[in-house]
N, C-alpha and C positions, 0 to 999 in steps of 0.2 A: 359483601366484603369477606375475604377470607381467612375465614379463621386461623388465631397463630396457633404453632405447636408450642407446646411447653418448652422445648430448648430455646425457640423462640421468645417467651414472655420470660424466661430466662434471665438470658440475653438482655431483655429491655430493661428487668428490673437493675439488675447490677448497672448497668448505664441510668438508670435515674439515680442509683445509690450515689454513684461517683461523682457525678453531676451536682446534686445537693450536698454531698460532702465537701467537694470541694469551696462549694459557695461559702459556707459555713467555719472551716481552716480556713480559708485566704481570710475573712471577713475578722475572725476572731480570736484566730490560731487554735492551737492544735489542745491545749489545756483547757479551755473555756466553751470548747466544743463536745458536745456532748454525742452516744452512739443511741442515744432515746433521742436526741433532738433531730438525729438524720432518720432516723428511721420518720419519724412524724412528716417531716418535711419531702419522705422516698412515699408515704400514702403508704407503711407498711409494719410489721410488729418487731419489735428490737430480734426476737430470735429469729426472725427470716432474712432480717440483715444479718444475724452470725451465720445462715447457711452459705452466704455469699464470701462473707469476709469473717476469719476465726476471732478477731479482736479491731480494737481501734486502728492500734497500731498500724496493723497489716492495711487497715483501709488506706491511713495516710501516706501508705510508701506506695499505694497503687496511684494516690491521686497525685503525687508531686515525680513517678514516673510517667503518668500521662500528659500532666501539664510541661514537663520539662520538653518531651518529645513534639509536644507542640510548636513550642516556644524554640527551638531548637531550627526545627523545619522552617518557621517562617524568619528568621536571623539567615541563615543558610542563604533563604531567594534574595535576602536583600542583600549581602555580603557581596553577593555574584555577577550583581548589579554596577555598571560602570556610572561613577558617581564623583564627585570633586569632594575630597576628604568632609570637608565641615556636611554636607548633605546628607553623606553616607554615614557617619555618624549620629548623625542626627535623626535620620528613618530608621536606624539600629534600636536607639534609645525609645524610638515611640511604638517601633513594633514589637517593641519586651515589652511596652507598657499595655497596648493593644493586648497582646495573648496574658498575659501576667498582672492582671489591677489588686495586685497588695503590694504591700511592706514587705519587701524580697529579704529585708534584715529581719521581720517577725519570722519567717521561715525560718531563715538560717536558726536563729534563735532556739526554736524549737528544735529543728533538728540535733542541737548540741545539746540542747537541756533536756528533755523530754523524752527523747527514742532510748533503747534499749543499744546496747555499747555494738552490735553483732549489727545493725540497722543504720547507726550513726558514720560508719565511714560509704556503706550504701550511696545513701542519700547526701553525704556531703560530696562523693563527686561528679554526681547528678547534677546535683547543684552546679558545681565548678564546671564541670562541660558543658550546662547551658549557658551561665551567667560569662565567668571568665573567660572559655575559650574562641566564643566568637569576637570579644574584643581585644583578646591577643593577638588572635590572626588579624584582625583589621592593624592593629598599630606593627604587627610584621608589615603587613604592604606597605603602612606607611614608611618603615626601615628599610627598607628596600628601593622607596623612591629619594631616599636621604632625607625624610620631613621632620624624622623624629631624633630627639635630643640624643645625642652618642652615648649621655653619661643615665639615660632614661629606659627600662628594659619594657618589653612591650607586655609582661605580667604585672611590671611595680604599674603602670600606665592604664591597664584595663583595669587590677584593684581601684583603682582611683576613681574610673568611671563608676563604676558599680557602687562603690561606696558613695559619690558625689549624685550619684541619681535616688538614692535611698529615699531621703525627704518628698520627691515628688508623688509616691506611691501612698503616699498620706492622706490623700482626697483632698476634696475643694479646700480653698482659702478658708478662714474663716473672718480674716480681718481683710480691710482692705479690696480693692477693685477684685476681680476676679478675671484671671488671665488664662487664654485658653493651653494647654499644655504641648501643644506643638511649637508655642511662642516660649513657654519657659524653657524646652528641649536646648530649642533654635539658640537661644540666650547662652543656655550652659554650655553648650557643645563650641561655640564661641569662644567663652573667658578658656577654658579645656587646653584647646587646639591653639588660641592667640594670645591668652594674658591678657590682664585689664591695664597694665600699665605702656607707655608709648616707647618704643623701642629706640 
């Protein structure tokens, strides 16, 4: 097997650093995470993670630009997808949850409370071009096929989704049947798009 070069084992380290960073913010957010605890979890000593990344900080704006561009890209393929409104919402909602398994409000969260003010608009429209803009453009198309309410703008519309999908990112049930989350998607994206009362 051939041996790597340093740029190489490089390379790989920052890719395990981000990787276990990131497991560690989404899991507990960005306060309760510690740069000793990613280093242990990277198999490596806290000052070889600061030759990678100069502070925390700097780590979590790398890992919520890699996750965003992720999460971004696979929205994108489903968007482009010819799909009957409630389905295509529906594979939107569960492929943000697919690339993205946190509390997308602890993020935010963080973001507001925690970053440094020069970092804080950074990352909030990071955020808002992954989370908002692709459920904007969806409720455009649906404005354009006349589906959606006149007095309803397709920003106040995708806040809503975003904020109405928050709770799912909470993990299992803890009371009660346990439902699988393509069924709760399926549910929400339903009452969303139809209303629960009879017209």
């Amino acid at each position: 097997m051939k041996k790597r070069t340093r740029k190489e084992e490089m390379q790989l380290t920052r890719e395990t650093i981000l990787k276990e960073a990131r497991i560690l913010f989404m899991q507990k957010g960005y306060k309760s995470t510690s740069t000793r605890e990613i280093a242990q979890k990277s198999n490596i000593t806290q000052p070889a993670l600061y030759h990678h990344f100069k502070d925390k900080e700097s780590l979590y704006i790398e890992v919520v630009r890699e996750l965003t561009t992720n999460v971004n890209k696979a929205l994108e393929t489903v968007f482009k997808q010819k799909m009957a409104p409630n389905e295509k919402l529906t594979a939107m909602i569960v492929t943000l949850m697919n690339y993205h398994p946190t509390n997308i409000m602890l993020m935010i969260h963080d973001i507001l409370n925690e970053m440094q003010p020069e970092n804080q608009y950074l990352l909030f429209q990071l955020s808002q071009n992954t989370y908002s803009r692709p459920f904007s453009e969806f409720f455009d198309e649906m404005k354009e096929q006349n589906l959606l309410r006149e007095d309803v703008s397709s920003k106040a519309a995708a806040k809503f989704v975003v904020s109405s999908i928050s709770p799912l990112f909470n993990g299992n049930q803890k009371f009660g049947p346990s439902v699988p989350i393509e069924e709760q998607v399926s549910e929400l994206t339903d009452f969303m798009l139809y209303g629960i009362f009879k017209k």
